[in-house]
C-alpha positions as CSV (number, residue, x, y, z in Angstrom):
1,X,-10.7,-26.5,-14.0
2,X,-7.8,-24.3,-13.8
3,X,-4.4,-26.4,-13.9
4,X,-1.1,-25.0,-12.0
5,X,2.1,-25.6,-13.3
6,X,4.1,-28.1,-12.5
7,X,6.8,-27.1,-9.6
8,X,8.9,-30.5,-10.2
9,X,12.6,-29.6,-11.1
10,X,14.0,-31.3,-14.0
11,X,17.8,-32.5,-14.3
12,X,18.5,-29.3,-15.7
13,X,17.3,-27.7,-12.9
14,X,18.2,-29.3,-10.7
15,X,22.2,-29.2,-12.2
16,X,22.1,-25.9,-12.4
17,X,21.3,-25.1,-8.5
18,X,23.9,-27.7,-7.8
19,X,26.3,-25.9,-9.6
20,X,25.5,-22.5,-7.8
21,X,26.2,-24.3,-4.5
22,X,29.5,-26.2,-5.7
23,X,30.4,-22.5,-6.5
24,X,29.3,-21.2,-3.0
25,X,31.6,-23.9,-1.6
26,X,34.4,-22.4,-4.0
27,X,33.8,-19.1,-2.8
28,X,34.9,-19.6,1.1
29,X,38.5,-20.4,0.6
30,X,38.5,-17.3,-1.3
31,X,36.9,-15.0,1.6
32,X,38.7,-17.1,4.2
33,X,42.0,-15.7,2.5
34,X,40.9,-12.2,2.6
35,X,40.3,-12.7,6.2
36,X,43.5,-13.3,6.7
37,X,45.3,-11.1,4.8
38,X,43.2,-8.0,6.0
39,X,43.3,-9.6,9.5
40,X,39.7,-10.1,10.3
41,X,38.0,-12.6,12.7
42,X,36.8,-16.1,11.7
43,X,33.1,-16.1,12.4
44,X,30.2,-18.0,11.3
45,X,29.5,-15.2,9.1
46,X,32.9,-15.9,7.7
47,X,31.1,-19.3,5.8
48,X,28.1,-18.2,5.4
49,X,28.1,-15.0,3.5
50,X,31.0,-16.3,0.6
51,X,28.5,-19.1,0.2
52,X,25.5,-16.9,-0.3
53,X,27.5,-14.8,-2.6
54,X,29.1,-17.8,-4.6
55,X,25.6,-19.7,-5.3
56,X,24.1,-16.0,-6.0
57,X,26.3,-15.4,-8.8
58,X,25.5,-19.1,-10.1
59,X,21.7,-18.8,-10.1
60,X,22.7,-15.3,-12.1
61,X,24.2,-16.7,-14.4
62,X,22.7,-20.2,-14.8
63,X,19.3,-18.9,-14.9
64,X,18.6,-15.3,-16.0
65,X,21.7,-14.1,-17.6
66,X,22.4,-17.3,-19.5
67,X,22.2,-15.7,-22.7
68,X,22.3,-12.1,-22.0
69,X,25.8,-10.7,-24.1
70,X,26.0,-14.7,-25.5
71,X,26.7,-12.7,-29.0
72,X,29.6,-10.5,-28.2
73,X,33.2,-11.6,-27.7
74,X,34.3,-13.1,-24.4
75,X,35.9,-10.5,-22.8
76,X,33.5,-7.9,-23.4
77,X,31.3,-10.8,-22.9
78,X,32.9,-11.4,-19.1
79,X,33.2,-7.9,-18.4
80,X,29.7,-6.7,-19.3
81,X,28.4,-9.3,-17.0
82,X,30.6,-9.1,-14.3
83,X,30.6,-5.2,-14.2
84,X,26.6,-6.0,-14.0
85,X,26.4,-8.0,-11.2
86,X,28.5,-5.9,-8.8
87,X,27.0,-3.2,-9.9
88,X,23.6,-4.5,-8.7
89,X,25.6,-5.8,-5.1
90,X,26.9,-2.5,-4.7
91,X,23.1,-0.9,-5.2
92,X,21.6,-3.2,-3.0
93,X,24.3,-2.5,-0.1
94,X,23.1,1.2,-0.7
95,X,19.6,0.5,-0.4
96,X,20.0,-1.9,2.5
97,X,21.8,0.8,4.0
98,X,19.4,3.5,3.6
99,X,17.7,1.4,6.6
100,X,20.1,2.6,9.2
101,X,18.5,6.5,7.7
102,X,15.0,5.6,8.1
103,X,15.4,3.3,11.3
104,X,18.1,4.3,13.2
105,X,18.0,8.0,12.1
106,X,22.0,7.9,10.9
107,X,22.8,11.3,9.1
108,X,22.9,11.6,5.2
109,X,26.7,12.1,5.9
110,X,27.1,9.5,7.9
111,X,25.9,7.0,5.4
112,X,27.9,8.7,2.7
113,X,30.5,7.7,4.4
114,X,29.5,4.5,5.0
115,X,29.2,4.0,1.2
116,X,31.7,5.7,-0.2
117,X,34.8,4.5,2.5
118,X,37.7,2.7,1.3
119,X,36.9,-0.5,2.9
120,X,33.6,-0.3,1.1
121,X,35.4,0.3,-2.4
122,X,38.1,-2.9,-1.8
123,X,35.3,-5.3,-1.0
124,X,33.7,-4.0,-4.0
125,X,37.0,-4.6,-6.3
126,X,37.9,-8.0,-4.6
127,X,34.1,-8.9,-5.1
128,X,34.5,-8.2,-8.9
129,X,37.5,-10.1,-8.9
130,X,35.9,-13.0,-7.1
131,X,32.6,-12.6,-10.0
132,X,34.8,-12.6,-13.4
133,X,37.0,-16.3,-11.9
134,X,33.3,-17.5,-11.5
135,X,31.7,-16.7,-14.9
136,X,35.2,-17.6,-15.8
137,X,34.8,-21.0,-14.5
138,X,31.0,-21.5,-15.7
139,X,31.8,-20.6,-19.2
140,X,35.2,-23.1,-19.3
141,X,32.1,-26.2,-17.6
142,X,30.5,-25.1,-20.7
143,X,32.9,-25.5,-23.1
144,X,34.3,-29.0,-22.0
145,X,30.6,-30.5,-21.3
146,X,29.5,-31.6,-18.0
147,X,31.4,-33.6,-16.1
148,X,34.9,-33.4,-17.7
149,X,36.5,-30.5,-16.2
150,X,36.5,-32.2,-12.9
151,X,38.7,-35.1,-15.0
152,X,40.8,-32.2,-15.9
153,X,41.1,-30.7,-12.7
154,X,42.2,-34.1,-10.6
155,X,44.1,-35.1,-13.6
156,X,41.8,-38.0,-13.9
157,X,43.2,-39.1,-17.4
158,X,46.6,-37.2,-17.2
159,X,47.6,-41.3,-17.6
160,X,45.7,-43.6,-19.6
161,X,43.2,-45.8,-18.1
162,X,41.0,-48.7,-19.1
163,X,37.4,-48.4,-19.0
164,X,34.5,-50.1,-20.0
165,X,32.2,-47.9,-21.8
166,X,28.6,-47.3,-23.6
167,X,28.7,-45.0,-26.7
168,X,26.1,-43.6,-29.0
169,X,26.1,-42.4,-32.4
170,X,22.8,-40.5,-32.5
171,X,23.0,-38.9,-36.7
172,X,20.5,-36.7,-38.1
173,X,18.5,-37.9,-41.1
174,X,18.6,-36.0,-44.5
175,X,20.8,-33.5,-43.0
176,X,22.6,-33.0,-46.8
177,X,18.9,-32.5,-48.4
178,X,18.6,-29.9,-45.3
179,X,21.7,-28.3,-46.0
180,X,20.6,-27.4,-49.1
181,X,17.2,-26.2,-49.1
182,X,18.4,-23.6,-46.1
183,X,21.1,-21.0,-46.1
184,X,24.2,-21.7,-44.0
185,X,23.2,-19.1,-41.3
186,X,19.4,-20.8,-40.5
187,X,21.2,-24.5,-41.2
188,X,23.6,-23.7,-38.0
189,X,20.8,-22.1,-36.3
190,X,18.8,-25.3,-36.8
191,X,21.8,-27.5,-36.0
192,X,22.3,-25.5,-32.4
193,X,18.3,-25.3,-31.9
194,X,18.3,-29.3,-32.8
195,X,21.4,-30.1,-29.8
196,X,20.2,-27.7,-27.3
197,X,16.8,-29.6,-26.8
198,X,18.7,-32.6,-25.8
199,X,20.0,-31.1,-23.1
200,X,17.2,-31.9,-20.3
201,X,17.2,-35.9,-21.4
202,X,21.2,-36.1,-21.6
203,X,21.4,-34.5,-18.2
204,X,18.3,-37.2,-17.1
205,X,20.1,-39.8,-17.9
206,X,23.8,-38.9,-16.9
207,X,25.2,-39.3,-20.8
208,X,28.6,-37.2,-21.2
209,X,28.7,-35.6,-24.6
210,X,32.2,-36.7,-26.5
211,X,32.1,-34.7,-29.2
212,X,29.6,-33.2,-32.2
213,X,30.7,-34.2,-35.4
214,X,28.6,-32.1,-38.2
215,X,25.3,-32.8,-37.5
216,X,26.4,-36.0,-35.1
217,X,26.5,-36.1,-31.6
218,X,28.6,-39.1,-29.6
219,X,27.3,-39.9,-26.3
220,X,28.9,-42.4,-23.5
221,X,28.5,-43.4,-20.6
222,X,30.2,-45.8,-17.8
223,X,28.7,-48.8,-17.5
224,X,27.0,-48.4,-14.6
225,X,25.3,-45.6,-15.5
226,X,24.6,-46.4,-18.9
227,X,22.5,-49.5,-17.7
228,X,21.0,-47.7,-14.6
229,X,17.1,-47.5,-16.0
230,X,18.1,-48.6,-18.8
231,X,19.7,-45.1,-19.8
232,X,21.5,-45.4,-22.8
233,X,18.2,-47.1,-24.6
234,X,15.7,-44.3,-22.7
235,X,18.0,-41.5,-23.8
236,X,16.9,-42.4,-27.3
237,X,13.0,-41.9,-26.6
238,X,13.5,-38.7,-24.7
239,X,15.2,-37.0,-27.0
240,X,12.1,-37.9,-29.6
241,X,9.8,-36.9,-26.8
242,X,11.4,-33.4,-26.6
243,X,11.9,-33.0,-30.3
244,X,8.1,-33.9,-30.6
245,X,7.4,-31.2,-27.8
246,X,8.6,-28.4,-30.2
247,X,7.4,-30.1,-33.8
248,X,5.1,-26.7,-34.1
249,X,7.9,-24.1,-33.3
250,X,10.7,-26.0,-35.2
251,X,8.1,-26.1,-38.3
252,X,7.2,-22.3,-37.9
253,X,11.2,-21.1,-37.4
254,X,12.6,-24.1,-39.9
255,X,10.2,-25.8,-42.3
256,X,10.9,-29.4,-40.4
257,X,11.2,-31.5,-37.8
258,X,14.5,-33.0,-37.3
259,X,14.5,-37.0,-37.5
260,X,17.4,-38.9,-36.4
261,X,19.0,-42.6,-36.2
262,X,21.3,-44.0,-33.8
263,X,23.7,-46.6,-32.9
264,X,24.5,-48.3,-29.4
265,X,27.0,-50.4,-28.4
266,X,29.6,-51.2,-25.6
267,X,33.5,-52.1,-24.9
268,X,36.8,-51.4,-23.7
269,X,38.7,-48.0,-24.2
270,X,41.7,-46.4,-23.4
271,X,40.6,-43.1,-21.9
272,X,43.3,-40.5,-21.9
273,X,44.3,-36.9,-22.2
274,X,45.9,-35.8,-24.8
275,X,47.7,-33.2,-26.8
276,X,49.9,-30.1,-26.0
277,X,48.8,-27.1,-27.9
278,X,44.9,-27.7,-27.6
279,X,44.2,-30.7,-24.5
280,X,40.9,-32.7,-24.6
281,X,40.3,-36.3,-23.3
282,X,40.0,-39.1,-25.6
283,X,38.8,-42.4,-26.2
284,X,41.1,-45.2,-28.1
285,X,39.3,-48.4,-29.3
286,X,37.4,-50.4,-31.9
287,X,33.9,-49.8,-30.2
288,X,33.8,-46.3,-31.2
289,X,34.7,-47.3,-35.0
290,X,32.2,-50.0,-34.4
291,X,29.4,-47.9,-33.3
292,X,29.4,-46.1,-35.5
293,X,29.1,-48.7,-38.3
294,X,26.2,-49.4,-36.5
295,X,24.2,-46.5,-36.7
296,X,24.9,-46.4,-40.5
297,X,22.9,-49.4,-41.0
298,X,20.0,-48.0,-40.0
299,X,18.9,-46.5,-43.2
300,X,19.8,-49.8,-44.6
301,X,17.6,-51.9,-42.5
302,X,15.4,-49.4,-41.5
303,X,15.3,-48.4,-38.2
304,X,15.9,-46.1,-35.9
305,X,17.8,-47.5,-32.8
306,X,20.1,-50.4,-33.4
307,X,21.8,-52.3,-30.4
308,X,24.3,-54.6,-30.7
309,X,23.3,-57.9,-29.2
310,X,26.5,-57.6,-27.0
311,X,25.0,-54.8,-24.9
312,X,21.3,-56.0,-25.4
313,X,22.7,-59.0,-23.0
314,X,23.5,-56.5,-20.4
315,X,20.2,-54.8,-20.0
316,X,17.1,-56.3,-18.7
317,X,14.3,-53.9,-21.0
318,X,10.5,-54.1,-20.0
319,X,7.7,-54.0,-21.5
320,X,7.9,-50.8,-22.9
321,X,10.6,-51.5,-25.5
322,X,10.3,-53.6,-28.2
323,X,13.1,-55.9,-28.8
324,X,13.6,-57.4,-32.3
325,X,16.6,-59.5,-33.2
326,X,18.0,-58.9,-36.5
327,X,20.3,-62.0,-36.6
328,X,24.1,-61.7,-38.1
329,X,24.8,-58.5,-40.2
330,X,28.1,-58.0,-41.8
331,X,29.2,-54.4,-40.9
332,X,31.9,-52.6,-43.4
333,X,35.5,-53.3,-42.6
334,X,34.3,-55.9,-40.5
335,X,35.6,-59.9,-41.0
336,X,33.2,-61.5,-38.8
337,X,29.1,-60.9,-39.1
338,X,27.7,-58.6,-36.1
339,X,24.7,-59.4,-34.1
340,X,22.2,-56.6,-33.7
341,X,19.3,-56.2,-32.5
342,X,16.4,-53.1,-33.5
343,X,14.8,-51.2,-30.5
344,X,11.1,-49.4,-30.7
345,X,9.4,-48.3,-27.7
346,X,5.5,-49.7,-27.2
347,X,2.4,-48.0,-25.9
348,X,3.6,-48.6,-22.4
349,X,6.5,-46.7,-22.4
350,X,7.0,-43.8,-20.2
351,X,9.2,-40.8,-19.7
C-alpha cells in the first residue's frame, strides 16, 4: 500500500508562514506612503497587493532561498538576493504583460512602453528598496532568536523587570573527547548540524534560546508556557526524538551521534537590556547559576534530565514520564542540600 506524505505543518512551518504574513502587514504602511507621496487613490488594491508582495518575499526567503548566498558576506549576501527577487517580479510583470499582446492584440511598441516607462522603473527601485529592509529584517529575527526583537522593538526590557522563569541547561556529552578526534572545521560543522535539529521541538514548545555557550545551549521559558503540556520536560524528549531521526546521517557525515544531559529548574530574574556598544537582553539571578549546577550532576548521578523538586511541584507529569526522587543533594557553592528529582520518559510517552 502506497503511503502519502504527511501534509500536517509543523511549528516550523507553521512560524515561518506567520512570519511572511506579519511581513505583509509591514508592507502596507510602506505602500500606503507611496500612495501619498505620488498622489494615488486609496483602494482596496491599496491593502491587498503590499500584503501579497510582503508575505511573497517571506515564503522566498523562509522557504527556498534560506540558504542560498548563506556563505558570502552580508552585503553581497543582501544584495544578491534582493537583486534576485525583483529581478524575477520585474520578469513576471513582463510575461503577465505579454497577455495584453496575445489577448487584446496591443502592439509590440506599445508594450515596450508599457515596460520600459518611468513609472514602471520607480516601482521597480522602490520595490527593491522595500525587498533589501525585509531580508534586512528576517536576517536581524535571526540573529536575536525568536521572539526577542519584538522586546527590542517595544522596549520591553529598556527597564528591568521581574519575572518568573523556567531555564534549561541542555550540555553535550564528551564534547572535549569529540573535539579531539575531529578537526576544528567538521567539529563546528557538527556543533551547527547538532543545534539546528532542535529547532522544530524549541519552536513546538515555545522555548526562547538565551544564549549558546560552546557546545551548551540555555533555554527559558515564562512560566506559563514552560508548564503548558509540560513543555520544558517534553522539550527534553523531542530533541532526542529528532536527534534519533538523523542517528544514520549524523554517523555517515560525523562518526557519532551526539548525546546530551540537561538541567531544569525555575525562579525569579531580573530581566533587562543591557549594554551600549553591543545590546542584548539579560537575565540576573541565582537560578541560572543554579541550573546549571544542576545539569553538572548528571554525569555524577547518572542521568540525563534532572529537575529540581521546586519545579517538579509545579507540573502535574503523566504517565509517560518517569519520576524518580533523588532526595537532598549538595550542589557546589551551595550551603544548603538541593532536592532533585531524575526524569525518564516510559513506553507511553508520545511526541
Amino acid at each position: 500500500m502506497i503511503q502519502l506524505p504527511s501534509l500536517a505543518i509543523n511549528a516550523y512551518m507553521r512560524r515561518r508562514l506567520l512570519a511572511s504574513a506579519k511581513l505583509g502587514l509591514a508592507v502596507i504602511p510602506f505602500y500606503l506612503a507611496l500612495h501619498f507621496i505620488h498622489g494615488y487613490c486609496i483602494t482596496p488594491g491599496s491593502f491587498i497587493l503590499p500584503f501579497w508582495f510582503g508575505f511573497a518575499i517571506g515564503v522566498a526567503e523562509l522557504f527556498l532561498l534560506k540558504n542560498w548566498l548563506k556563505d558570502l558576506p552580508f552585503l553581497v549576501h543582501l544584495a544578491g538576493k534582493s537583486l534576485m527577487l525583483i529581478g524575477v517580479m520585474y520578469l513576471a510583470f513582463a510575461v503577465l504583460n505579454l497577455l495584453d499582446v496575445f489577448i487584446d492584440g496591443i502592439t509590440w511598441q506599445a508594450y515596450a512602453q508599457a515596460i520600459f516607462q518611468h513609472k514602471t522603473l520607480i516601482g521597480m527601485v522602490e520595490g527593491l528598496g522595500v525587498i533589501v529592509f525585509l531580508l534586512f529584517f528576517i536576517q536581524l529575527d535571526r540573529l536575536l532568536g525568536p521572539g526577542l526583537l519584538l522586546g527590542y522593538v517595544t522596549g520591553r526590557y529598556h527597564r528591568p523587570r521581574r519575572e518568573l522563569r523556567i531555564f534549561m541547561f541542555l550540555d553535550l556529552k564528551g564534547s572535549t573527547m569529540l573535539a579531539d578526534k575531529m578537526d576544528a572545521d567538521l567539529y563546528s560543522n557538527f556543533l551547527h548540524r547538532y543545534f539546528t535539529e532542535m529547532s522544530e521541538p524549541i519552536l513546538r514548545t515555545g522555548a526562547e534560546i538565551y544564549k549558546y555557550v560552546g557546545d551548551e545551549i540555555i533555554l527559558t521559558w515564562k512560566m506559563r508556557s514552560g508548564l503548558d503540556e509540560e513543555s520544558c520536560i517534553r522539550l527534553f524528549f523531542l530533541i532526542e526524538n529528532q536527534i534519533h531521526a538523523q542517528k544514520d546521517n549524523f554517523l555517515q557525515a560525523y562518526g557519532v551521534v551526539p548525546e546530551f544531559k540537561a538541567g531544569v529548574h525555575v525562579g525569579e530574574v531580573i530581566t533587562a537590556q543591557m549594554g551600549e556598544l553591543k545590546s542584548e537582553i539579560v537575565y540576573n539571578g541565582d537560578v541560572l547559576n543554579t541550573t546549571a549546577r544542576i545539569q553538572a550532576l548528571c554525569n555524577q548521578l547518572d542521568q540525563k534530565l534532572l529537575v529540581s523538586a521546586e519545579l517538579m511541584k509545579s507540573l502535574s507529569l503523566g504517565p509517560e514520564y518517569k519520576v524518580s526522587e533523588l532526595g537532598p543533594v549538595q550542589l557546589r557553592g551551595k550551603a544548603e542540600a538541593f532536592e532533585l528529582c531524575a526524569v525518564n520518559r516510559t513506553e507511553l510517552w508520545r511526541t
